[in-house]
C-alpha positions as CSV (number, residue, x, y, z in Angstrom):
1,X,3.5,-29.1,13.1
2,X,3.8,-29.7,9.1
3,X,2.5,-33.7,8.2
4,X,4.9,-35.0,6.6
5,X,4.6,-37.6,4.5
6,X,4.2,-41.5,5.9
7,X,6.2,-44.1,4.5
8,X,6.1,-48.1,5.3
9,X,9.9,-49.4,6.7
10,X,12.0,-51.1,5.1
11,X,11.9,-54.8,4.3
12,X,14.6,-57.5,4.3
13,X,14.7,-60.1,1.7
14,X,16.8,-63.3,3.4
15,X,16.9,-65.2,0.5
16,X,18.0,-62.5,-1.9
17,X,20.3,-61.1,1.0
18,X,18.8,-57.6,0.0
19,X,17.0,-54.8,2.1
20,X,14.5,-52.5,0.2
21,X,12.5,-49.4,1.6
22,X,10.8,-47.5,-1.3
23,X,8.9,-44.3,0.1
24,X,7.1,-41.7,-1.4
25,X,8.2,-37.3,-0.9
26,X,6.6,-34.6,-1.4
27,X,9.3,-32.8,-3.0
28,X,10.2,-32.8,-7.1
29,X,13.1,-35.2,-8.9
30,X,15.6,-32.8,-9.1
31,X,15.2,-31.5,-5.1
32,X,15.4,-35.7,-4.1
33,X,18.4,-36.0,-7.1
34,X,20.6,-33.2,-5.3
35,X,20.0,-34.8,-1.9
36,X,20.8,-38.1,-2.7
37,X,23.9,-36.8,-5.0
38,X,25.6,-33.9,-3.5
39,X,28.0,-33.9,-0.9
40,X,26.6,-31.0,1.2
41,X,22.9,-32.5,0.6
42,X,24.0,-35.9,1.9
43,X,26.0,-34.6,4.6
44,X,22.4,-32.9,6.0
45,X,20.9,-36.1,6.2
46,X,22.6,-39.0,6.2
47,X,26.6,-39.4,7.0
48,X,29.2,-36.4,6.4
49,X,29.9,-37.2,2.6
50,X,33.2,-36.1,1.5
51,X,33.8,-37.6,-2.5
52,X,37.4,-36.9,-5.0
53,X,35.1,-35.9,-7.6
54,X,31.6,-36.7,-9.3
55,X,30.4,-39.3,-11.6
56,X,30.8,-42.7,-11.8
57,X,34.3,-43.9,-9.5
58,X,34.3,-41.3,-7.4
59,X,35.4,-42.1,-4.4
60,X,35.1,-40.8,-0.7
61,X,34.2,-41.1,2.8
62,X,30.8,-41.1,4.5
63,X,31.5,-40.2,8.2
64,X,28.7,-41.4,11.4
65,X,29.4,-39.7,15.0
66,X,28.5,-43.3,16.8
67,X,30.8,-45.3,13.5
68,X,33.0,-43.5,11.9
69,X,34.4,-42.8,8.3
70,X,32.9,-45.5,6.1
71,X,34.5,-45.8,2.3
72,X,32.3,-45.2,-0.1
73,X,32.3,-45.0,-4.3
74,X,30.2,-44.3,-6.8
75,X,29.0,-47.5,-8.8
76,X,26.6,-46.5,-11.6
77,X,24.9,-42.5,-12.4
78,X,21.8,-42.2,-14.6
79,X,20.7,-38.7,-13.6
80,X,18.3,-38.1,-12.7
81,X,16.8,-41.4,-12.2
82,X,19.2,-43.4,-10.8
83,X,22.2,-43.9,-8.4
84,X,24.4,-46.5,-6.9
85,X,27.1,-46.8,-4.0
86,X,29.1,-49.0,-2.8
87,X,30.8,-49.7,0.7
88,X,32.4,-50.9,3.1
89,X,30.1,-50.7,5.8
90,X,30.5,-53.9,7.6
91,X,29.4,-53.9,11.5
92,X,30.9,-56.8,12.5
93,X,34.6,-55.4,10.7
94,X,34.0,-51.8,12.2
95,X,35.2,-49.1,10.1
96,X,38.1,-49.9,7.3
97,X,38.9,-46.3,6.7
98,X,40.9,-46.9,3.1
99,X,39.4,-48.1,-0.1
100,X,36.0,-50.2,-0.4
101,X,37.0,-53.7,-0.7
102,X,34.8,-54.9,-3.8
103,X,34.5,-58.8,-1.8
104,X,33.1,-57.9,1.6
105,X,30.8,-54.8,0.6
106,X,27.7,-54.0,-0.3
107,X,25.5,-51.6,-2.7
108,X,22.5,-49.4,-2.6
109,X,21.0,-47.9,-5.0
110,X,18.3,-44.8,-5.7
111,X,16.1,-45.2,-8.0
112,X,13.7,-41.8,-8.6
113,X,10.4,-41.8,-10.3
114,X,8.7,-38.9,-11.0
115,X,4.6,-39.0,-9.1
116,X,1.9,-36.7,-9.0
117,X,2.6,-35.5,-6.0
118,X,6.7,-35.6,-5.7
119,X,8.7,-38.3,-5.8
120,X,8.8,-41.8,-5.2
121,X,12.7,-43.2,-4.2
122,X,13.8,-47.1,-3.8
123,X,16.6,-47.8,-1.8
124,X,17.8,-51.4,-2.6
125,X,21.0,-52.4,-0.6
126,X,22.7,-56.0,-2.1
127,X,25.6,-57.9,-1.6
128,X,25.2,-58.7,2.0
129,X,25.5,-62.3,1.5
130,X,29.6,-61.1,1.0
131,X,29.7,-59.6,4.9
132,X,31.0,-61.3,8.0
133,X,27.9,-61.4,9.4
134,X,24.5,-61.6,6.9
135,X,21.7,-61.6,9.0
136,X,23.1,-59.2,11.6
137,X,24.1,-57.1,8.9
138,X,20.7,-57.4,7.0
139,X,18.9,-56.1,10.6
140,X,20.9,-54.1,10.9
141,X,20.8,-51.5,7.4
142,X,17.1,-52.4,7.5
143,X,16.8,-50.3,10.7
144,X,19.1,-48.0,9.4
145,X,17.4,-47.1,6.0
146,X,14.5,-46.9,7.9
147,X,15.8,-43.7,10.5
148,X,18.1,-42.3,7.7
149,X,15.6,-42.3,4.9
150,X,12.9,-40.8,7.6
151,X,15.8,-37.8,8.2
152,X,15.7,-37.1,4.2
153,X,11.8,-37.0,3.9
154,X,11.6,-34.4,7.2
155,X,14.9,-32.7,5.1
156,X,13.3,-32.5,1.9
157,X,9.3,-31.8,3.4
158,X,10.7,-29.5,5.9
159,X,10.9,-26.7,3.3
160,X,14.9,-26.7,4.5
């Protein structure tokens, strides 16, 4: 069995009504950029991303098996260092399959820094402060950066 690499969880912020989860991969910028980015790359790892386009306002669809289609947009681009999303991914609303509503959404963002040995990528999710439910909501992306963000390292160390 390949080691892969061992990252600390993520880490809600109450106050700031943020989660965070930076963690390191042993895998260059660019690899970490397309996986983060791409449709097909996201779809391996995290929900089945379907986008209208690329660059900043795209929008789409990031679809769960246990939640369903999810609205999603792109926010902000600076390849290949940055990234940011919003949506609608509010568990106490369920699923609202049409656009993201801007009031009652939230953002993460990528950042990617180039290390010696790969790549270190923040997530940083905000706006939860705008959801039905904060703290539930906060608890509840924390654990869910922390299982998706594992699938992308294993993705990325896995030599896939």
């Amino acid at each position: 069995m390949e080691h892969m690499t061992s990252n600390p969880a993520s880490v809600v912020d109450e106050g700031q009504f943020t989660v965070r989860r930076t963690i390191q991969i042993a895998a260059p910028v660019e690899k970490v950029w397309s996986a983060v980015t791409q449709p097909e790359h996201i779809s391996q790892w995290f929900g089945n991303a379907v986008f209208d386009g690329s660059g900043v306002g795209a929008r789409g669809t990031l679809t769960f098996p246990d939640y369903g289609a999810v609205p999603i947009r792109v926010e902000a681009l600076d390849a290949p260092r940055m990234v940011a999303y919003r949506w609608g991914n509010d568990d106490a609303l369920g699923s609202l399959p049409d656009a993201v509503d801007d009031a009652h959404s939230t953002v993460f963002t990528f950042t990617l820094e180039p290390v010696s040995n790969g790549t270190r990528l923040t997530v940083v999710e905000t706006g939860f402060e705008h959801t039905s439910d904060p703290a539930a909501n906060l608890e509840s992306h924390r654990e869910g950066w922390d299982g998706e963000l594992d699938k992308l390292v294993a993705l990325l160390e896995g030599g896939a």
